[in-house]
C-alpha positions in Angstrom: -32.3 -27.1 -7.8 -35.8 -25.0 -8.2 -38.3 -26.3 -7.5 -41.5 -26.7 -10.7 -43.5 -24.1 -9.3 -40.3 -21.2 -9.2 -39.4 -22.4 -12.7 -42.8 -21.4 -14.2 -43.3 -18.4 -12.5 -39.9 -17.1 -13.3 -40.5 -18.0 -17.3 -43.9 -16.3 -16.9 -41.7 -12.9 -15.6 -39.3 -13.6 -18.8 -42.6 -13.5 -21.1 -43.8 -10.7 -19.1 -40.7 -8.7 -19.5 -40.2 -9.3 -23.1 -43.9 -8.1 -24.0 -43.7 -5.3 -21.6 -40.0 -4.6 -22.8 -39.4 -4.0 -19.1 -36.0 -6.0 -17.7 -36.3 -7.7 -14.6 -34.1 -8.7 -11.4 -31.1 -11.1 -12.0 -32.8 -14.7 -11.2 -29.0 -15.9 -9.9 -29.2 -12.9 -7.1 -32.8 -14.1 -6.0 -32.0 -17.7 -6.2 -28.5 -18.1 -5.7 -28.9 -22.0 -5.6 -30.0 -21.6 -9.1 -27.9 -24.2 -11.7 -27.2 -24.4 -15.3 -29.5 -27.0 -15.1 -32.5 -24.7 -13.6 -31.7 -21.8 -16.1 -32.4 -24.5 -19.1 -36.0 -25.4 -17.4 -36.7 -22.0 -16.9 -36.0 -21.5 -21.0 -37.8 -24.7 -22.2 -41.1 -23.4 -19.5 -41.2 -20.2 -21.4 -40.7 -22.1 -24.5 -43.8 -23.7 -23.6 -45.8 -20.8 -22.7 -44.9 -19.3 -26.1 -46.5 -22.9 -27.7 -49.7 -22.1 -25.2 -49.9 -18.8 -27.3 -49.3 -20.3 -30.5 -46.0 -19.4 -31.5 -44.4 -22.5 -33.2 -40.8 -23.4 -32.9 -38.9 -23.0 -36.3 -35.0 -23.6 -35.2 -32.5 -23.3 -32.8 -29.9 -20.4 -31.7 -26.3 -21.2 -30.1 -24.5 -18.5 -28.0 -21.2 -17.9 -26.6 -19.6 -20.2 -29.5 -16.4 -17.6 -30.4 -13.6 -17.0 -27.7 -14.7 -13.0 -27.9 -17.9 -13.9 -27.1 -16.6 -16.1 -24.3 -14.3 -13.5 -22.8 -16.9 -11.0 -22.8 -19.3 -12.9 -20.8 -16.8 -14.8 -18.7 -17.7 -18.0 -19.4 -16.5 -21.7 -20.7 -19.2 -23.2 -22.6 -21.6 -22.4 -25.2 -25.5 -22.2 -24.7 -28.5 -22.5 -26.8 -31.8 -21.3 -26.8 -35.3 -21.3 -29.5 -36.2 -19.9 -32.7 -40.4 -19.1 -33.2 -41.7 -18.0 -35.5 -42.7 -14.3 -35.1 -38.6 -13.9 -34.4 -37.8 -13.5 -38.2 -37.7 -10.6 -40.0 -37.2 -9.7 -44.1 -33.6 -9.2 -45.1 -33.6 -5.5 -46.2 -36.5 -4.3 -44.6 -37.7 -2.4 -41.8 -37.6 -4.1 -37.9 -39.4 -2.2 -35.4 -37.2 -1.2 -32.6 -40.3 -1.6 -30.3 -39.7 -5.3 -30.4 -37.1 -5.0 -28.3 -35.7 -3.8 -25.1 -31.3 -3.6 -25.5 -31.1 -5.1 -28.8 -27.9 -6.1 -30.1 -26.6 -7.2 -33.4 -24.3 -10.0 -34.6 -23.3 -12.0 -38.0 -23.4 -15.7 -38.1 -24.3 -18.7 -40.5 -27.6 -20.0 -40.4 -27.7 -24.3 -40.8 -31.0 -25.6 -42.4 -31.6 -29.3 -41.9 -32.4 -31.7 -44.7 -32.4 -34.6 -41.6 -33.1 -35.0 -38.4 -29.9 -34.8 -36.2 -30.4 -37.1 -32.9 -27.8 -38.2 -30.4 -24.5 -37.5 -28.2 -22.4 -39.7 -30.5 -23.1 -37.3 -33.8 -20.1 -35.8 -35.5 -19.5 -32.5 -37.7 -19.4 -35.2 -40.9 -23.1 -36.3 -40.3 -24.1 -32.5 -39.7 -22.7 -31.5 -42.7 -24.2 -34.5 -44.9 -27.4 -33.9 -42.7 -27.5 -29.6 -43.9 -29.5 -28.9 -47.0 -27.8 -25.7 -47.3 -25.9 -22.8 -45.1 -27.2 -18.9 -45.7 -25.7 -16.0 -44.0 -27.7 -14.3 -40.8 -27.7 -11.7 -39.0 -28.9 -12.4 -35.4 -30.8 -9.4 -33.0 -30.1 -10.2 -29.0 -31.9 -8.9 -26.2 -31.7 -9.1 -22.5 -35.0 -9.3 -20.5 -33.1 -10.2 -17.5 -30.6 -6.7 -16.4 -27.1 -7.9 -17.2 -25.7 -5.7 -14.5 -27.5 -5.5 -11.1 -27.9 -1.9 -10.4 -27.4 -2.7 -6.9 -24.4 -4.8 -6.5 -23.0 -4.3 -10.1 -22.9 -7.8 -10.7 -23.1 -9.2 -14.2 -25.4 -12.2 -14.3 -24.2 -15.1 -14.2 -24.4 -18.1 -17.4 -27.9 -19.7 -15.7 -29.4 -15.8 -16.3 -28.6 -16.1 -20.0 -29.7 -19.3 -20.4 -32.9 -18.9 -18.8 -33.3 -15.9 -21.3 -33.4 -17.8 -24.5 -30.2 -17.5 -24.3 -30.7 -13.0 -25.7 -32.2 -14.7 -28.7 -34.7 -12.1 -30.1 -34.3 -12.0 -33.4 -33.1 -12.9 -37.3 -32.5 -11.6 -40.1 -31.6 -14.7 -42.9 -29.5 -13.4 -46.3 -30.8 -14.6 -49.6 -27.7 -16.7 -50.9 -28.0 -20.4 -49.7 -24.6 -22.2 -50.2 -23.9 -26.3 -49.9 -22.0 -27.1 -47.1 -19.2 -28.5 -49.7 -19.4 -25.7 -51.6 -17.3 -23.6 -49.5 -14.9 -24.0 -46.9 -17.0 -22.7 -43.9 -13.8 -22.3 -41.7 -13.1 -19.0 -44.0 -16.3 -17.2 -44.4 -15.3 -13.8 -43.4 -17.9 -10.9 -42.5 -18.0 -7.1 -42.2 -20.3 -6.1 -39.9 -21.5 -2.2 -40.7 -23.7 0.1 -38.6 -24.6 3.2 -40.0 -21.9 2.9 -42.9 -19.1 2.3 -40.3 -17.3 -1.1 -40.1 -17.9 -2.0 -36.4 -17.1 -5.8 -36.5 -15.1 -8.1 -38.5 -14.9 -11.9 -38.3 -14.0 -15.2 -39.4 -16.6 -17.7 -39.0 -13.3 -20.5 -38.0 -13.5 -18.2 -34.5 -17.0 -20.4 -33.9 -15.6 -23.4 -32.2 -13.3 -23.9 -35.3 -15.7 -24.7 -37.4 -19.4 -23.1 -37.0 -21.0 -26.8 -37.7 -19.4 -27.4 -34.4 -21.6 -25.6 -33.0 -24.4 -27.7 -34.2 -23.3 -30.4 -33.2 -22.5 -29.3 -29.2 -26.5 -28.6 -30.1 -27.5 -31.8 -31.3 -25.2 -33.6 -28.0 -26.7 -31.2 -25.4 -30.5 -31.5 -26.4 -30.1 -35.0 -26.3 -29.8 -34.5 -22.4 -33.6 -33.9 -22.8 -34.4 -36.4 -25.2 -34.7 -33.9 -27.7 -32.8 -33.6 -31.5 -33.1 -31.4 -34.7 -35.7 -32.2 -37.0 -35.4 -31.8 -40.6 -36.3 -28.1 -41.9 -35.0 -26.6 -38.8 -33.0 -23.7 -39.1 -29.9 -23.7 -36.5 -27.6 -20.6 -35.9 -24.8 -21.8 -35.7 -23.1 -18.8 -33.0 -22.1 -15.4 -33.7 -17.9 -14.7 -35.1 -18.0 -11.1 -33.9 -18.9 -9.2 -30.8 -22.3 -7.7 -30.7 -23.1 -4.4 -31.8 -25.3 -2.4 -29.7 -28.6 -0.3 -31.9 -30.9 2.3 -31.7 -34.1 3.1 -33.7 -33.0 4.2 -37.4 -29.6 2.7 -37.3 -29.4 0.5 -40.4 -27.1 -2.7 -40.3 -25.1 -3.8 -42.7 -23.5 -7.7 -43.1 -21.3 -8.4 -46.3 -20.0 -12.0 -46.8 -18.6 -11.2 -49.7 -18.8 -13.7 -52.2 -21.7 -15.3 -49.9 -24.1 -11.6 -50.5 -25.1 -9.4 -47.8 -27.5 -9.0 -45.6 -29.2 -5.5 -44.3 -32.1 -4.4 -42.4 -32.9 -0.8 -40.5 -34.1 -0.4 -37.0 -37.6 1.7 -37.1 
């Protein structure tokens, strides 16, 4: 277990890194005691550095939900990370590239809360009744921490991610809210383009077997902090394809087909 002090200064390098776009060291190579625990008060200390700056919170973000995802990063379990504010960008508009550091691209279904979802006992019934309406996304990852130590060649480890935000960077929302009931969410399908090429295709049942199950591992982990979703939060609900890597004036394409697309260019 860190100890306060280590936490803050290590989210102070993550908030350095990120506006600096400058990766740093692996924190599970310098602190090799480090826990799952540690990398999720390292996240919530930058979390509240960002408030300090006045950036708000508007959501949550949930990795590692698919079993590609899973594989690729060699874990288990899913993490989570925040949403603020100045992460969301205009579906078919211009991002600047500058943003970022490694930026990656991924399709998902965004969650937006008509009620407040509180508790370890809530079930994918009550996050459906408590979900205003679902909308297509597009989520933009980034790594401030390196993911392979030049060095050793080690990949970092699942407490690196987490204290990273868990790569959330940024969002791109599509225009075409559905009802949960609507639709069976199971068999929303994506292609994900890059440059006019299909790179990534998906089927949103890959998140956990349903994507609201990803909200509601969400809903039963922040309770562990005392801490729930509040109505009008927007929750993504994990990514059905692996990530596609970008470069400035790549354009990115997402079609759900009979739930719109989504695009948005790298400048």
């Amino acid at each position: 277990m860190l100890d306060n002090d280590t936490v803050n200064r290590l989210a102070a390098e993550l908030n350095s890194a990120q506006k600096q776009r400058k990766q740093i060291s692996q924190f599970s190579k310098r602190f090799p005691e480090m826990t799952v625990a540690d990398g999720y008060r390292i996240s919530r200390a930058w979390a509240a550095i960002k408030h300090q700056e006045n950036r708000f919170t508007r959501g949550h973000k949930i990795g590692l939900t698919s079993r590609a995802m899973q594989q690729m990063a060699q874990l288990t379990e899913p993490d989570y990370g925040t949403l603020f504010d100045d992460m969301f960008f205009a579906e078919g508009g211009d991002v600047p590239f500058d943003r970022f550091i490694t930026p990656m691209v991924e399709v998902e279904l965004a969650f937006v809360l008509g009620k407040p979802l509180r508790g370890p006992q809530v079930t994918i019934f009550e996050v459906l009744a408590a979900t205003d309406f679902v909308v297509p996304a597009m989520e933009i990852i980034d790594t401030r921490i390196q993911r392979i130590d030049p060095e050793t060649k080690t990949m970092r480890k699942v407490q690196d991610t987490i204290a990273d935000n868990a790569a959330g960077a940024g969002v791109v929302l599509g225009s075409s809210p559905i009802r949960p009931a609507e639709v069976d969410l199971r068999w929303v399908c994506a292609l994900l383009s890059k440059n006019s090429v299909i790179e990534e295709t998906g089927v949103a049942a890959g998140v956990l077997n349903h994507p609201a199950n990803g909200v509601v591992w969400l809903t039963h982990k922040l309770s562990q902090w005392d801490e729930y979703l509040a109505a009008g939060e927007i929750v993504l609900g994990g990514s059905f394809t692996r990530p596609v890597s970008a470069a400035p004036g790549d354009t990115f394409h997402a079609d759900y087909g009979t739930l719109g697309s989504i695009s948005f260019r790298f400048v």
